[in-house]
N, C-alpha and C positions, 0 to 999 in steps of 0.2 A: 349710439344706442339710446333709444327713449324710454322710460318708464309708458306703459298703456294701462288706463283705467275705462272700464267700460261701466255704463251705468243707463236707467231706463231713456235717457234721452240722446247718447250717443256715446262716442270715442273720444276720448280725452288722450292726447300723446302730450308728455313732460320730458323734455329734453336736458339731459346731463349737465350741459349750460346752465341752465335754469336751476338743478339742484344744485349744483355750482356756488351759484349764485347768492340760494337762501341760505346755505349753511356758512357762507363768506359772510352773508349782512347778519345771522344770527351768532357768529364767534365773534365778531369786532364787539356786540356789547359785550363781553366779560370784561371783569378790571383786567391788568395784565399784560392783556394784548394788544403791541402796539401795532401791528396787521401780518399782512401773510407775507411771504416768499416765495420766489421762484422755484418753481421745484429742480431749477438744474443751478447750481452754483458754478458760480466764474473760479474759472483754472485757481486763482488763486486765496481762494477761499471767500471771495465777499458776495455777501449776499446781497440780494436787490429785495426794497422793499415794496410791495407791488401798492398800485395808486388805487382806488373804487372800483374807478372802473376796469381793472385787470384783477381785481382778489380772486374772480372764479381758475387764473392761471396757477394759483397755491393749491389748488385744492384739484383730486383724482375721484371721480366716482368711476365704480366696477361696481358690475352687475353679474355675480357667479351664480349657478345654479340656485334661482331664485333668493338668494340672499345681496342685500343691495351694502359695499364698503367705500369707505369713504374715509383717504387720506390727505391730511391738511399739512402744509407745511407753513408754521407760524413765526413770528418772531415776539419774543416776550418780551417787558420792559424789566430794567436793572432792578434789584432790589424785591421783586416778587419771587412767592416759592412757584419753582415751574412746573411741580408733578400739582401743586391745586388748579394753576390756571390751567394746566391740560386736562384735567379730571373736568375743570370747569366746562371748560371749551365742547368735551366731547358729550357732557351731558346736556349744554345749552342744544345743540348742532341736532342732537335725537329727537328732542322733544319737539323744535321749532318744525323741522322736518315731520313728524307725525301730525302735529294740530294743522299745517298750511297745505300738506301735500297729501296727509293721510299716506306715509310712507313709514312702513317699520327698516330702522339700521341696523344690519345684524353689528357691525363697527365704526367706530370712529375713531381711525389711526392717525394720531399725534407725531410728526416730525420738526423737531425744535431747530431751526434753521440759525440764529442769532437770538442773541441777547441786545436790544437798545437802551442808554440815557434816555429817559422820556421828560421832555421839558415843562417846567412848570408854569404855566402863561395864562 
């Protein structure tokens, strides 16, 4: 499924990837966040944490009757409160997506996959 924006000079198609993408490179800057996660967990509960180049596989966009959702599945670092870094997350993820893509989010659904030690180097 692509987002289509048409405009006087032609058809623009933004493919799900690609919002993927911007809303994975716009959560990584929150404090907080040490990256995303798999959206399917291993049988025995460990989660994998995904490398740059896979953060668009943490993240689901849906396109429902013209309302565009968008669920992330993150991993936080130890010691942060995690209802602000997702408050954070799903507010950065909105606004980055309307200034770059000119795309309104009707949501931005948070699933907290792990907690990490984030080292200090």
């Amino acid at each position: 499924m692509t987002l289509d924006v048409s405009t006087n000079y032609g058809q623009i198609e933004v493919s799900n990837e690609v919002i993927a993408t911007v809303a994975g490179v716009a959560a990584m800057d929150c404090y907080g966040l040490v990256g995303m996660a798999s959206q399917s967990q291993l049988k025995d509960g460990i989660t994998e944490l995904l490398g740059r180049e896979n953060w668009s596989k943490g993240i689901e966009v849906k396109n429902d009757n013209n309302e565009m959702e968008i669920d992330m599945y993150i991993i936080v670092g130890y010691g942060t409160k995690i209802s602000e870094v997702a408050h954070n997350v799903q507010s950065k993820v909105k606004y980055t997506l309307d200034q770059m893509v000119g795309l309104t989010v009707s949501r931005v659904n948070i699933f907290v996959q792990g907690v990490r030690l984030v080292s200090e180097e």
